[in-house]
C-alpha positions in Angstrom: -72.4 -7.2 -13.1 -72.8 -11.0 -12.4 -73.6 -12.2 -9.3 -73.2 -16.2 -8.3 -74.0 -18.6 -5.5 -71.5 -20.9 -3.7 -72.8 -23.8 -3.1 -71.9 -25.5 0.0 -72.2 -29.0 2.4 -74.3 -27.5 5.8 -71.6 -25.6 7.9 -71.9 -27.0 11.7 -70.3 -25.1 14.4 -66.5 -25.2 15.0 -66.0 -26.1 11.1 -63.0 -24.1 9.6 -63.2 -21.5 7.6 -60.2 -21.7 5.8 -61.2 -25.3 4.8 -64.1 -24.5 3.6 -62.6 -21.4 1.4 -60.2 -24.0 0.5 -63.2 -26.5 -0.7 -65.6 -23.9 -2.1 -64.7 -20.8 -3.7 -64.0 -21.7 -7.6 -60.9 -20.2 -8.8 -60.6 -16.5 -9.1 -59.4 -13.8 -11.6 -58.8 -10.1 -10.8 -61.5 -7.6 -10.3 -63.8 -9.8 -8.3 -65.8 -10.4 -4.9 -66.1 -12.9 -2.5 -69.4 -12.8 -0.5 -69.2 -14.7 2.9 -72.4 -14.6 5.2 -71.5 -13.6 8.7 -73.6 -16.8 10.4 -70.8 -19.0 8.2 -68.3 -17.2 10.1 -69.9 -17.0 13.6 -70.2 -21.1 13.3 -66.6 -21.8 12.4 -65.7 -19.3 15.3 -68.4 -21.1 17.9 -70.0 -18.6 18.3 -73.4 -20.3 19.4 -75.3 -20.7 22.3 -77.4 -23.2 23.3 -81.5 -22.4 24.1 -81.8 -22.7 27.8 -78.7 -21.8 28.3 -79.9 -18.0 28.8 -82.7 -16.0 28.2 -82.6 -14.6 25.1 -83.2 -11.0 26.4 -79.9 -11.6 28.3 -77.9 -12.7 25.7 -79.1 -9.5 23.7 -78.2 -7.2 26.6 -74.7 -8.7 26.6 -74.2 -8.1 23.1 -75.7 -5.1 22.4 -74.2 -1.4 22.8 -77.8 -0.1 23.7 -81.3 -1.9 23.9 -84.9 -0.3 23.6 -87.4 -1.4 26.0 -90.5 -1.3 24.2 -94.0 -2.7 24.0 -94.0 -6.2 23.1 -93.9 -6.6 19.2 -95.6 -9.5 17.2 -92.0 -10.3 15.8 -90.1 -11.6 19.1 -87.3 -8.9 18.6 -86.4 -5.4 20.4 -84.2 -2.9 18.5 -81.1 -2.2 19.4 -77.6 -0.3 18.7 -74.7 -3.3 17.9 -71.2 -2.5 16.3 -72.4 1.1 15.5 -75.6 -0.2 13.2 -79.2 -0.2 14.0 -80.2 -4.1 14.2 -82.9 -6.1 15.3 -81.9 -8.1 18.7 -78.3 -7.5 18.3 -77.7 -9.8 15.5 -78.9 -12.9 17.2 -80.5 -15.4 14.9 -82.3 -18.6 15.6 -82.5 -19.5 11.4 -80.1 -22.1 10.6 -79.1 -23.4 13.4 -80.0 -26.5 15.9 -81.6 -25.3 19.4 -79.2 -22.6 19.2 -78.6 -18.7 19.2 -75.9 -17.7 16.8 -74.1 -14.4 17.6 -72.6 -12.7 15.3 -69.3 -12.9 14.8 -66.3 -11.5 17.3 -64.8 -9.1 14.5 -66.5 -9.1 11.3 -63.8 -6.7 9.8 -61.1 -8.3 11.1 -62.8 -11.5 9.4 -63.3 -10.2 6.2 -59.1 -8.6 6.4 -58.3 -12.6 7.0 -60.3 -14.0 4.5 -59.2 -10.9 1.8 -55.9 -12.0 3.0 -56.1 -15.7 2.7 -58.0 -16.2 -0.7 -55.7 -13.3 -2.0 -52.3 -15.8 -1.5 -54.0 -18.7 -2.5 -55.4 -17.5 -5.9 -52.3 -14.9 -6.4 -54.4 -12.5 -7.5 -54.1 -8.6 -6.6 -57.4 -7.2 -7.0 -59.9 -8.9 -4.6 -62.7 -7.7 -2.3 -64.5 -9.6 0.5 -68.0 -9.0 2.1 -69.3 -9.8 5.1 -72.8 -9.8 5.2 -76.1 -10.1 7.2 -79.8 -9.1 6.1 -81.7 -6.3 8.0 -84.8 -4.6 8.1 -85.4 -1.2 7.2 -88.0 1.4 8.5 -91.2 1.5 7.1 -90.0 -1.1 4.2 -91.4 -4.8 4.4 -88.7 -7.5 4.3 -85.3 -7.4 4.6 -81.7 -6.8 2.3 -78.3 -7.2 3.0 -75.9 -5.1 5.1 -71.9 -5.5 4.7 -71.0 -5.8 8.6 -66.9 -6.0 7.2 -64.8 -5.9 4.0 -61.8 -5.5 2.8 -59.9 -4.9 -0.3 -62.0 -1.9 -2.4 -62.9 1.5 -1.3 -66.0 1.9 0.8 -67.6 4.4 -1.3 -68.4 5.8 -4.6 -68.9 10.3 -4.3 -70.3 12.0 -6.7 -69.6 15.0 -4.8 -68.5 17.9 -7.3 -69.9 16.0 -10.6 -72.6 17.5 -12.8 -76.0 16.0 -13.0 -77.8 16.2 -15.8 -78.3 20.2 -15.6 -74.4 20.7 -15.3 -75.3 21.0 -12.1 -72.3 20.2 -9.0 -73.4 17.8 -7.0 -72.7 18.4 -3.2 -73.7 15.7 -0.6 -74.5 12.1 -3.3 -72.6 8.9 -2.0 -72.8 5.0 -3.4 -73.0 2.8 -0.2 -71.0 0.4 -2.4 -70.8 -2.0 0.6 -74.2 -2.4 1.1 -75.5 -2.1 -2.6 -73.3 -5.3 -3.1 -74.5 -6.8 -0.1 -77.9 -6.8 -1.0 -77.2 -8.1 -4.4 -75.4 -10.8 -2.9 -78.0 -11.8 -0.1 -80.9 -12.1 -3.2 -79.1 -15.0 -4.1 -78.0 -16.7 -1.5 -81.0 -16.6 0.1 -82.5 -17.1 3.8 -83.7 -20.3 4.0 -82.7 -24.3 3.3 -80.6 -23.3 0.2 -77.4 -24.0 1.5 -75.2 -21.0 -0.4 -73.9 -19.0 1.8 -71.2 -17.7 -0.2 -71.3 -15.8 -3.0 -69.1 -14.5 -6.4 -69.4 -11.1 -7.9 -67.7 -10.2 -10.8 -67.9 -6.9 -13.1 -69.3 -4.9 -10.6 -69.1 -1.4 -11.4 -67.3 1.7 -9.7 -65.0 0.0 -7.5 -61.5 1.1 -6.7 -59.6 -1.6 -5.4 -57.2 -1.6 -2.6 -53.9 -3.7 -2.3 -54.1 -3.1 1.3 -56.4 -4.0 4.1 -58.5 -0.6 5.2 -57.2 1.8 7.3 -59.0 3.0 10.8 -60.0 5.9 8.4 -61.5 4.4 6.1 -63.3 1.0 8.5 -64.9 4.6 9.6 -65.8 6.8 6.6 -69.2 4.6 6.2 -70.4 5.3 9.8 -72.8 8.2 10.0 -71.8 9.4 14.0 -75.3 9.9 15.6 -75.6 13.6 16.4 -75.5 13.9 12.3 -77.8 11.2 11.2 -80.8 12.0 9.1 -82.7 9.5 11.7 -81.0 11.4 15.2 -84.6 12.8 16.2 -86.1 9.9 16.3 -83.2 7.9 17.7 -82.6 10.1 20.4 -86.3 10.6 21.4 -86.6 6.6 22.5 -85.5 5.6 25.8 -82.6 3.4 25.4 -80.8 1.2 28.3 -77.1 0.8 28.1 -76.2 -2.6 27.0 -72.5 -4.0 27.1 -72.1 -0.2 27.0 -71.7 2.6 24.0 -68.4 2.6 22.8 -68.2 5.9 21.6 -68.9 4.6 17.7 -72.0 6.6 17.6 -70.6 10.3 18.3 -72.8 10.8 21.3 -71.9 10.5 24.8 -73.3 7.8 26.6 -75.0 10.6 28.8 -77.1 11.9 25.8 -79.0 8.5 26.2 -80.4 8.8 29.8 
């Protein structure tokens, strides 16, 4: 599998995306992936705000399904439940951009349908996946990887479910995050700080099965986990969580469950 950086001028807020596609991403062939950072697409959709505007702890509550209250933390964030994913302050990052909150953005899958969409036409190609992607932290691990907050054009997932290990015997639960797993690949190399690549290209990567359709309801859902059946539920549950903008029913718990 190789995995490339796009190389890009600094993206300012209210840019457009589809020039910058236009501008950026070399010409592609079949069978590949086109990695777009989510703070790219927040800019060119404005979504900023400006520092003094609000207090940050508002602007978390207002985009946040669900917010933990705890003890002040030497990291200036608070955990909370956004878009159906564990993240730190909703999203909200203050890297990258001038005296200015950047959301994330107002659809991420419905972004990386238009992008799969666009680039799709203009490189009449057929096989094509797009990423959106953000870095997170993960418990008890130092430092952060990437998460795919939308895509488009490959399954989801890679099962192993009902294939032989190396005993011959049938696997029963083992799943390939392939979002993610690609995510993270393509976050090592475009980086977190002043490099200025926040697109990337990866080609040959193995076990896909492309799509020539955006994803159905179905599958946008397959890589959710609802709450009442997450490995994590005990310790998610046992917290005492304040409704944010409010749960959506994503999660599989009623928003009862959470008082």
């Amino acid at each position: 599998m190789k995995v490339q950086a796009i190389k890009t001028t600094r993206v300012e807020p209210g840019d457009s995306l589809t020039a910058l596609l236009e501008t950026f991403v070399p010409a592609l062939s079949e069978g590949c992936i086109v990695v777009v950072t989510s703070k790219v697409v927040s800019l060119c959709e404005g979504r900023v705000v400006a520092k003094g505007a609000v207090s940050k702890e508002k602007l978390i509550t207002s985009q946040a399904d669900a917010v933990v209250r705890g003890p002040a933390n030497p990291y200036g964030v608070c955990l909370t439940l956004t878009d159906g994913m564990l993240m730190a302050s909703a999203g909200i990052d203050e890297s990258n951009a001038k005296d200015a909150y950047v959301l994330l953005p107002k659809d991420s899958q419905a972004s990386a349908v238009f992008i799969w969409d666009f680039l799709r036409k203009r490189h009449n190609i057929k096989h094509l996946g797009v990423l959106i992607t953000d870095s997170k932290t993960s418990i008890l691990r130092s430092g952060v990887t990437g998460v795919a907050l939308g895509w488009s054009g490959f399954e989801p997932l890679y099962s192993y479910i009902g294939k032989p290990d190396l005993y011959g015997n049938l696997l029963k639960m083992t799943r390939i995050n392939l979002l993610d797993a690609l995510a993270t690949s393509a976050v090592l190399v475009m980086g977190e700080g002043a490099e200025c690549t926040p697109m990337a290209l990866i080609e040959d990567a193995p076990k896909l099965q492309f799509l020539d359709r955006s994803p159905s309801i179905e599958e946008q859902e397959s890589i959710r986990i609802p709450l009442s059946l997450d490995l994590y539920a005990p310790l998610l549950l046992a917290v005492g969580w304040e409704e944010g903008r409010g749960l959506r029913g994503t999660l599989g718990v009623d928003a009862a469950e959470w008082k």
